[in-house]
C-alpha positions in Angstrom: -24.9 20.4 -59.4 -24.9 20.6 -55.3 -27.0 18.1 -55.3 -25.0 15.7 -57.8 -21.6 16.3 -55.8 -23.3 15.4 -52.3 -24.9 12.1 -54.0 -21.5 11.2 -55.0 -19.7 12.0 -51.6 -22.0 10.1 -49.9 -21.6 7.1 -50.9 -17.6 7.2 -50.5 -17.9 8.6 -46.9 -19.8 5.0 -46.0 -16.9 3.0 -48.4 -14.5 4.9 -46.1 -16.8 4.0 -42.7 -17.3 0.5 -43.9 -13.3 -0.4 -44.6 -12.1 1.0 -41.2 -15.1 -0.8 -39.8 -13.6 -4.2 -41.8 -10.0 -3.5 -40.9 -10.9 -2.6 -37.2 -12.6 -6.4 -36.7 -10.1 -7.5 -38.9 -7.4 -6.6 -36.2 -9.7 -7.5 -33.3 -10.2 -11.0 -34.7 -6.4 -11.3 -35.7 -5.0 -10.0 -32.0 -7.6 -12.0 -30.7 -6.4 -15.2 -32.3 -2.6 -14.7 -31.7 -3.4 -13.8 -28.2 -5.1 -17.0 -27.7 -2.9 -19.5 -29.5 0.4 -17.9 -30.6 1.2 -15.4 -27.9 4.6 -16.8 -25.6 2.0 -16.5 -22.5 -1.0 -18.3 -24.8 -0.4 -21.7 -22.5 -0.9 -20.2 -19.2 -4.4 -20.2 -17.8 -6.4 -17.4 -17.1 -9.8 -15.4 -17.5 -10.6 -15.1 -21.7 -10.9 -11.2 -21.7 -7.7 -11.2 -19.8 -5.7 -12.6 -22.0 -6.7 -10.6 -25.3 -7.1 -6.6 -23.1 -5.8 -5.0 -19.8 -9.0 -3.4 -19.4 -9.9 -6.8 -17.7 -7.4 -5.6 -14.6 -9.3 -2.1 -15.0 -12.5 -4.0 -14.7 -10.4 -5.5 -11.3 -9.5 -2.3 -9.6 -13.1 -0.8 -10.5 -14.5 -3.5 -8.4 -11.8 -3.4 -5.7 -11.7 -6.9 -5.2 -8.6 -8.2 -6.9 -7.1 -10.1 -4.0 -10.1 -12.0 -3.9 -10.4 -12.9 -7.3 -6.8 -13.8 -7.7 -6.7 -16.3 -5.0 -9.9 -17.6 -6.9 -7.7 -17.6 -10.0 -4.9 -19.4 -8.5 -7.0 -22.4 -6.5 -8.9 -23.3 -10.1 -5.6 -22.6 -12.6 -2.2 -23.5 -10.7 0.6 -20.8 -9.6 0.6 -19.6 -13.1 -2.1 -17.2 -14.4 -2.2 -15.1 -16.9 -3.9 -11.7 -16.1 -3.0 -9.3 -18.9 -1.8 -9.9 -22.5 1.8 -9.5 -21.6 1.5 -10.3 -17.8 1.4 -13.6 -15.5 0.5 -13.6 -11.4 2.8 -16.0 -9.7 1.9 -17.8 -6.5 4.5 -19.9 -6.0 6.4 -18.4 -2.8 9.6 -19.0 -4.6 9.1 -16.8 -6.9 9.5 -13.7 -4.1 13.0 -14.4 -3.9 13.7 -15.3 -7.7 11.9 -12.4 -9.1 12.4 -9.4 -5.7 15.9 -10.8 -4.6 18.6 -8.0 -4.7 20.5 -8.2 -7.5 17.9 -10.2 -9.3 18.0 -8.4 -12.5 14.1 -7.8 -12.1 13.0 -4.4 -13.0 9.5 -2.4 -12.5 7.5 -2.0 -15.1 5.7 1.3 -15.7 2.8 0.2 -13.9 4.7 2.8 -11.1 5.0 5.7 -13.3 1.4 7.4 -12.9 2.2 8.0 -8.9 5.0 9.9 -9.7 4.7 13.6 -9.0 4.8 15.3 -12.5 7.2 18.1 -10.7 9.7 15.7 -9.7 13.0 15.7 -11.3 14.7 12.5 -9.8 11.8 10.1 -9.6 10.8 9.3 -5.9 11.7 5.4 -4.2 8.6 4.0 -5.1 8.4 5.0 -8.9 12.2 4.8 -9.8 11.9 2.2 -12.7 16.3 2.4 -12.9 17.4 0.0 -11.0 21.2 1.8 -10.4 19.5 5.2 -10.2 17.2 3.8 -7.3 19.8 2.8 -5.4 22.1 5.8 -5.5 18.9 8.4 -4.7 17.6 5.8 -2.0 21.4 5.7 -0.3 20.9 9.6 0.4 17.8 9.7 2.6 18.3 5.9 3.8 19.5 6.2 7.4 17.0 8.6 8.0 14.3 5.6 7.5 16.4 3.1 9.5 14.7 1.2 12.7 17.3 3.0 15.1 16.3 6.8 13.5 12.5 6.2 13.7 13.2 4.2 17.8 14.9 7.9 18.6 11.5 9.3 17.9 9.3 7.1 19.7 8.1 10.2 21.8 6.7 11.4 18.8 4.1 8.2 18.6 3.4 8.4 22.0 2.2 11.7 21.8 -0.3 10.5 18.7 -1.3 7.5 21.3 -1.7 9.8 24.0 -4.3 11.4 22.1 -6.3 8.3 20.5 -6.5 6.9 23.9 -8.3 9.9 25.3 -10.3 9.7 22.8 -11.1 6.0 23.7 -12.1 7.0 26.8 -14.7 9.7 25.7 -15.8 6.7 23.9 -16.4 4.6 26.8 -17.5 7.3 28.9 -20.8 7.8 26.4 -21.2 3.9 25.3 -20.2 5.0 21.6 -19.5 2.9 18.9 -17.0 3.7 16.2 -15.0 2.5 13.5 -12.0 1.1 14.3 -9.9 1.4 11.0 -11.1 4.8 10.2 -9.7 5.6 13.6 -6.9 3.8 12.6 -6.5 5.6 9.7 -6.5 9.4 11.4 -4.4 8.0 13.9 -1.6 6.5 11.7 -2.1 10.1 9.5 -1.3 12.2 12.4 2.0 10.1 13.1 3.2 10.8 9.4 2.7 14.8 11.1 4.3 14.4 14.2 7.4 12.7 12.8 8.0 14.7 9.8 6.6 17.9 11.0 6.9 17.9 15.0 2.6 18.4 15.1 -0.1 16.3 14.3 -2.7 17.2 11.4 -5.6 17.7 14.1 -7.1 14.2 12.6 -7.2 12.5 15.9 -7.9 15.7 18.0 -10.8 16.9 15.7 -12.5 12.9 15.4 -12.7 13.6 11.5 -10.7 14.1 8.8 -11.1 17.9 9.3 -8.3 18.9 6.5 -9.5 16.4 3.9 -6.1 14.7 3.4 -7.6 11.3 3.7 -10.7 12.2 1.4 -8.4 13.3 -1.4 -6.3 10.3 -0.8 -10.0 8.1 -1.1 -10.5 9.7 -4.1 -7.1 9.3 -5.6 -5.8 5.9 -5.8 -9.2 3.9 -7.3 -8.3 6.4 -10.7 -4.1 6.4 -10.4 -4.3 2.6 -9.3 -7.0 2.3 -13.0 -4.6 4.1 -14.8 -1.6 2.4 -13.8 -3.1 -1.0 -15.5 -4.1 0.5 -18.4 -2.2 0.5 -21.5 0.3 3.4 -21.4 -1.2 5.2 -24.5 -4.6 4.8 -23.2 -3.6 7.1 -19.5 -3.5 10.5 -20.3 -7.2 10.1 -22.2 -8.2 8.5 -19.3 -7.0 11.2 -16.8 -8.0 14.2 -19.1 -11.1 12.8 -21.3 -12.3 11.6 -18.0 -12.2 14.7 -15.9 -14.0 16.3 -18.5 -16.9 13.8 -18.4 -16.7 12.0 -14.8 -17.0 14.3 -11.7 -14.8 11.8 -9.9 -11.9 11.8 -12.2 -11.6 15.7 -11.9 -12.2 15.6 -8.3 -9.5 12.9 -7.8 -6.9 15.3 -10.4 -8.2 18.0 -8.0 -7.2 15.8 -4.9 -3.8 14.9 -6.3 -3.3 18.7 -6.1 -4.2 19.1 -2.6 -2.0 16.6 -1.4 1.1 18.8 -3.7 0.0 21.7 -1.9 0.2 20.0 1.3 3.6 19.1 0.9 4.6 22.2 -0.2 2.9 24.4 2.3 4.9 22.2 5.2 8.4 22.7 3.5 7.9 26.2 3.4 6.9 27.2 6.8 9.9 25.7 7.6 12.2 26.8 5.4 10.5 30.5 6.4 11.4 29.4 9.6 15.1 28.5 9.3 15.8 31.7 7.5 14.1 33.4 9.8 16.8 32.0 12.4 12.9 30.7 14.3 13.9 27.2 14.4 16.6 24.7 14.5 15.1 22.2 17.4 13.3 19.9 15.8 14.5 16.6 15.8 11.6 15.3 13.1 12.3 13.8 9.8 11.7 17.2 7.8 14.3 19.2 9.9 16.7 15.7 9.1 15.5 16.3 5.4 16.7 19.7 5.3 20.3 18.9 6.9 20.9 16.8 4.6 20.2 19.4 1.8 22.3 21.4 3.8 24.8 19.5 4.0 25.7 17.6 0.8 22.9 18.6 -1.4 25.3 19.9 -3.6 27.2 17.2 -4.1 24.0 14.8 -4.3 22.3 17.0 -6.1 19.7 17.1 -3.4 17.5 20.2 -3.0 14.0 21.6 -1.7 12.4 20.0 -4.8 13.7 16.2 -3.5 12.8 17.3 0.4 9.7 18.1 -1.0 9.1 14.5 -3.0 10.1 12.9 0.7 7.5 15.0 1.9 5.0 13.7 -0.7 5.4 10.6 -0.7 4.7 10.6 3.1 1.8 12.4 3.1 0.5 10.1 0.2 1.5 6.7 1.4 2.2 7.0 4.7 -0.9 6.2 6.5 -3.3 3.8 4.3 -0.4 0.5 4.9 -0.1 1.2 8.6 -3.8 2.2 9.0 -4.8 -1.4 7.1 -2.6 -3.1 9.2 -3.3 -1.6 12.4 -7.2 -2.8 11.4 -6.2 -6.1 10.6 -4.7 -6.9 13.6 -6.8 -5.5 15.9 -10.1 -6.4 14.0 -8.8 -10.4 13.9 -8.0 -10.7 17.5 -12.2 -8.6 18.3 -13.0 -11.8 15.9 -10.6 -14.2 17.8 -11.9 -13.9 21.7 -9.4 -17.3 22.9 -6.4 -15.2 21.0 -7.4 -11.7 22.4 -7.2 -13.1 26.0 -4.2 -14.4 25.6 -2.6 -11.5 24.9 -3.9 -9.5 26.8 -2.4 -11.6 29.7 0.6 -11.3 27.8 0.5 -7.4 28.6 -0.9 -7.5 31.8 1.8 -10.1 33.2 4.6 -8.3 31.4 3.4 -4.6 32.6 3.4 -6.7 36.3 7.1 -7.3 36.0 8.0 -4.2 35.0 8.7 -5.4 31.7 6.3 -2.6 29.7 7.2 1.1 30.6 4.6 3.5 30.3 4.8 4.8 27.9 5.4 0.9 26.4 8.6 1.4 24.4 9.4 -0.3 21.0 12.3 -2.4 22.3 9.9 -3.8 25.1 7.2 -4.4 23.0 9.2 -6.4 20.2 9.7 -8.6 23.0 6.7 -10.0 23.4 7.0 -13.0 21.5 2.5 -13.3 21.4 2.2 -9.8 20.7 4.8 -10.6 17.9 2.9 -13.4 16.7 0.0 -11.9 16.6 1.2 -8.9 14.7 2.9 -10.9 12.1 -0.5 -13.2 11.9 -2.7 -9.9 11.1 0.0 -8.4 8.1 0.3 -12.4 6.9 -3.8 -12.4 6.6 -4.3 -8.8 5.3 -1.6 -7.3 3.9 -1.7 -4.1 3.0 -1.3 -4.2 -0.5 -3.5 -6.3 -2.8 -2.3 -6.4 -6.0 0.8 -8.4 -7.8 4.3 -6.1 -7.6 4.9 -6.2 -11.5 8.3 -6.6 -12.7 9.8 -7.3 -16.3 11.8 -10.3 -16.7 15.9 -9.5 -17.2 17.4 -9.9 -20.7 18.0 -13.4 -21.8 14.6 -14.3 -19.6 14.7 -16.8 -16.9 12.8 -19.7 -15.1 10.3 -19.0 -12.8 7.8 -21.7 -11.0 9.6 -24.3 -13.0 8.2 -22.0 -16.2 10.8 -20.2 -18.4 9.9 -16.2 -19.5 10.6 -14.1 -22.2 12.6 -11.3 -21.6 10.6 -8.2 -21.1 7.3 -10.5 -19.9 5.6 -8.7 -16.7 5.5 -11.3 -13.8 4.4 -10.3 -10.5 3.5 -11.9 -7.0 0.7 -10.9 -4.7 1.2 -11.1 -1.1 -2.3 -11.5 -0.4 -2.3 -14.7 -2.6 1.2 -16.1 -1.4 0.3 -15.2 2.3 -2.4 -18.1 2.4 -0.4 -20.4 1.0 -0.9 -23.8 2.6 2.6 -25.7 1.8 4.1 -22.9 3.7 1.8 -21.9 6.1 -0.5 -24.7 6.5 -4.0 -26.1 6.0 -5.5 -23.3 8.2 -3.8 -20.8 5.9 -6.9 -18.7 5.9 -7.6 -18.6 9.3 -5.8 -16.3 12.0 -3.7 -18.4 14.4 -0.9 -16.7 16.2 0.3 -20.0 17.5 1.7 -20.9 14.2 4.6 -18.8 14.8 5.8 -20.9 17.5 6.1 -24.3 15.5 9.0 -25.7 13.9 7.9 -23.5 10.8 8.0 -20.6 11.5 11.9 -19.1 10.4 10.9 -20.7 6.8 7.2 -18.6 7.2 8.8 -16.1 7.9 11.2 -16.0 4.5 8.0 -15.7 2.4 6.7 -12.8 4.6 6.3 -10.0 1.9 4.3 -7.4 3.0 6.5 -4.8 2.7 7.6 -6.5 -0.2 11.9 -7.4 -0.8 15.0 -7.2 -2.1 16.2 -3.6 -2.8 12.8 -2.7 -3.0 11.4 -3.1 0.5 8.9 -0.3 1.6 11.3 2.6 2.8 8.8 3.3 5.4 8.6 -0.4 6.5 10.4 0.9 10.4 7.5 3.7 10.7 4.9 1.0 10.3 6.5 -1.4 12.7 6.9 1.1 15.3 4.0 2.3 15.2 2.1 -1.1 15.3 4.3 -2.3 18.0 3.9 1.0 20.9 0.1 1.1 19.7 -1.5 -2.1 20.2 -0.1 -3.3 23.6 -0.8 0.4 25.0 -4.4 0.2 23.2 -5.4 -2.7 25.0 -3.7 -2.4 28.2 -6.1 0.4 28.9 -9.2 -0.7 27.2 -11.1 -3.4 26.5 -12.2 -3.7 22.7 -14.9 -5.5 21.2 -16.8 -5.7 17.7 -20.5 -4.7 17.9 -21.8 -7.1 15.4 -19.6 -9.9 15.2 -21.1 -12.2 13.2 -20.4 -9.0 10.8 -17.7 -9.5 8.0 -15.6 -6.1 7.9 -15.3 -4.3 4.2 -12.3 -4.4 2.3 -11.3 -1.8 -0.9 -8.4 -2.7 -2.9 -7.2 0.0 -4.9 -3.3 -1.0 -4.5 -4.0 -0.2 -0.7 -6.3 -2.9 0.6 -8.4 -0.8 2.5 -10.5 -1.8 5.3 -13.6 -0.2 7.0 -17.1 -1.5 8.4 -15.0 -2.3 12.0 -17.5 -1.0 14.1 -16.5 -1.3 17.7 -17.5 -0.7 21.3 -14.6 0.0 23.9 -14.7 -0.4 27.3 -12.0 1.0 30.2 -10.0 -1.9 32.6 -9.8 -0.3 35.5 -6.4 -1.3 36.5 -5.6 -1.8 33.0 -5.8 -5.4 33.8 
């Protein structure tokens, strides 16, 4: 009888198999097909597996090269090009102010939401997705972000370049070699300390990442940045199938909690400070954090919990933009020798007039109309993020690069595509050339400048950056004299949202007179 009942199961367990094997190609085939020809996006052009699965922008961030591939995508197929299912890249320079512009309807998609803290209970600038709740939570903390706050605490940054340049010195001392944008990196990390917390993490002092921030941040956005293109229902088997399975999925979760813990550990030695009456001097960011909570948190509905999120965020993104753009600068002029003398006599005649204090003070600095250039230039070349911003088109949809979209359609522009625009900024687009901030063109180059992104939306830490860029360079090669030690040498870029650069080995040398 046994033996009767299993011959008859059998069989209907491989029915069962064979039907959801039928209805599973069945959908394939049909998605597949309106994809392809009946889909609103089906005319734009764009890579086949693109257009039918997101797992083609997975495929992107795994190989950490999607700046590359979309200017590809863009020379071959036109400013239109379809990169997901539901989702276009837009090079047309235009489209910054149509789609970023304040007021512009424009909304982020959830692309943001896996870089939220799970803890959070207002979500943090970057990951808002409510346009109107954005802009009342970003109104609270604003000021303390403006270019006049972060100029008040330029002693802070000199402190952090006090340090790297003795550490440039040790360098020439032995004839070592080192790499540029990892030193970039520890020195731009050990800001983010000395302005929120009043001390540096050690990075600078120790020559390595000695706490691991920057490893855990390494090993964190290649999974959040996979995750964030995936389909939503598809995330949390990522994250949790995959740290079961892949060693680097749990160690990135793992890292994710490190960089909590962080944030946490620095809000409550000072809280244990301030109620132990041991502090109340400290004119960083934190100690501006926590007036504000004392002050009208409870009318904001601002507490620890939100000074913490500050806190995070900082720690998480506050040194990969500067650190790539710091690299970018200072690895094109190494690779520019006509443009790296020229500036250099820029700072050497303007220290000669008296011009550059030493310390060299933003103000001063920002006056330097080469140094400016050349600044700009390195951001305009490499900016620090790589990937398309992603918004959803407004109800009713609109026209974009003379296109029109669907309501709800995710359009996005990459400033690593729009930056080499040659309409705007010539046919040497892809070279680095200072002078082409001093033509006629340059206020309209300027207007599609969007590295720190726009609108309402511009990077909150956008004045750090600048500041930091702006005191550190000019003081960096007044004293020394940089060079790459293989420059025939391309350097290595990893886009995993931050375009991350490394390979930038270099050799430093000190001017005597710093001239």
């Amino acid at each position: 009888m046994l033996d009767y009942h299993f011959q008859l199961t059998r069989p209907s367990l491989d029915t069962i198999a064979g039907i959801l094997a039928a209805l599973f190609v069945i959908y394939s085939v049909s998605w597949i097909i309106y994809t392809r020809f009946f889909h609103p996006l089906a005319r734009y052009p764009g890579p086949f597996w693109a257009s039918v699965s997101r797992f083609w922008m997975v495929s992107q961030i795994r190989g950490a090269h999607a700046d590359k591939t979309q200017r590809e995508l863009h020379a071959h197929l036109g400013s239109i090009v379809r990169i997901a299912p539901n989702e276009v890249a837009i090079s047309d320079p235009d489209a910054i102010k149509t789609i970023y512009g304040i007021n512009s309807g424009f909304t982020k998609t959830d692309f943001y939401t896996p870089w939220r803290p799970a803890w959070c209970r207002y979500p943090d600038a970057f990951t808002n997705l409510d346009e109107p709740l954005h802009a009342s939570r970003r109104r609270i903390t604003n000021s303390l972000y403006s270019m006049s706050s972060i100029a008040r605490a330029e002693e802070s940054i000199d402190k952090c370049t006090a340090v790297l340049l003795e550490k440039m010195a040790s360098f020439a001392e032995a004839k070592r070699t080192f790499d540029m944008a990892g030193w970039a990196q520890m020195y731009a990390f050990d800001v983010v300390g000395q302005l929120f917390f009043s001390h540096m993490f050690g990075c600078l002092a120790a020559g390595h990442d000695h706490r691991g921030y920057i490893r855990s941040l390494d090993l964190l956005l290649p999974i959040l940045c996979a995750a964030s293109v995936m389909p939503t229902y598809i995330r949390s088997l990522f994250l949790i199938g995959g740290a079961l399975v892949q060693p680097r999925v749990m160690k990135a979760l793992t890292s994710l909690k490190d960089i909590d813990e962080a944030a946490e550990q620095c809000i409550a030695e000072r809280h244990a400070q301030l109620e132990q009456g041991k502090s109340g001097d400290e004119k960083d960011i934190l100690a501006s954090l926590f007036a504000v909570m004392r002050e009208k948190g409870e009318k904001v509905d601002f507490g620890r919990t939100e000074v913490k999120v500050e806190v995070y965020v900082a720690l998480f993104a506050g040194s990969d933009t500067t650190a790539a753009a710091v690299s970018s600068v200072l690895y094109h002029l190494m690779k520019s020798p006509a443009v790296y003398k020229k500036l250099t006599n820029e700072i050497d005649e303007a220290t000669r007039a008296g011009s550059l204090s030493s310390p060299i003070q933003y103000k001063e600095a920002a006056a330097l109309p080469y140094l400016d250039a050349c600044i700009k230039e390195g951001m305009r070349l490499h900016p620090s993020v790589g990937l398309t911003l992603p918004r959803h088109v407004p109800a009713g949809g609109c026209q974009i690069a003379g296109a029109w979209f669907p309501e709800g359609t995710r359009v996005g522009v990459n400033a690593a595509v729009v930056h080499r625009n040659r309409d705007i900024f010539g046919n040497d687009a892809d070279n680095f050339n200072p002078d082409r901030w001093f033509g006629p063109d340059a206020a309209r180059m300027d207007r599609y400048m969007f590295q720190f992104g726009g609108g309402s939306r511009t990077c909150i830490g956008k004045n750090i950056s600048l500041c930091e860029m702006y005191k550190m360079i000019p003081e960096l090669l007044r004293a020394y004299h940089i060079e790459l030690v293989h420059p025939e040498h391309e350097w290595t870029t990893h886009n995993y949202w931050f375009n991350k650069p490394s390979n930038v080995e270099t050799r430093v040398t000190a001017r005597a007179t710093g001239t």
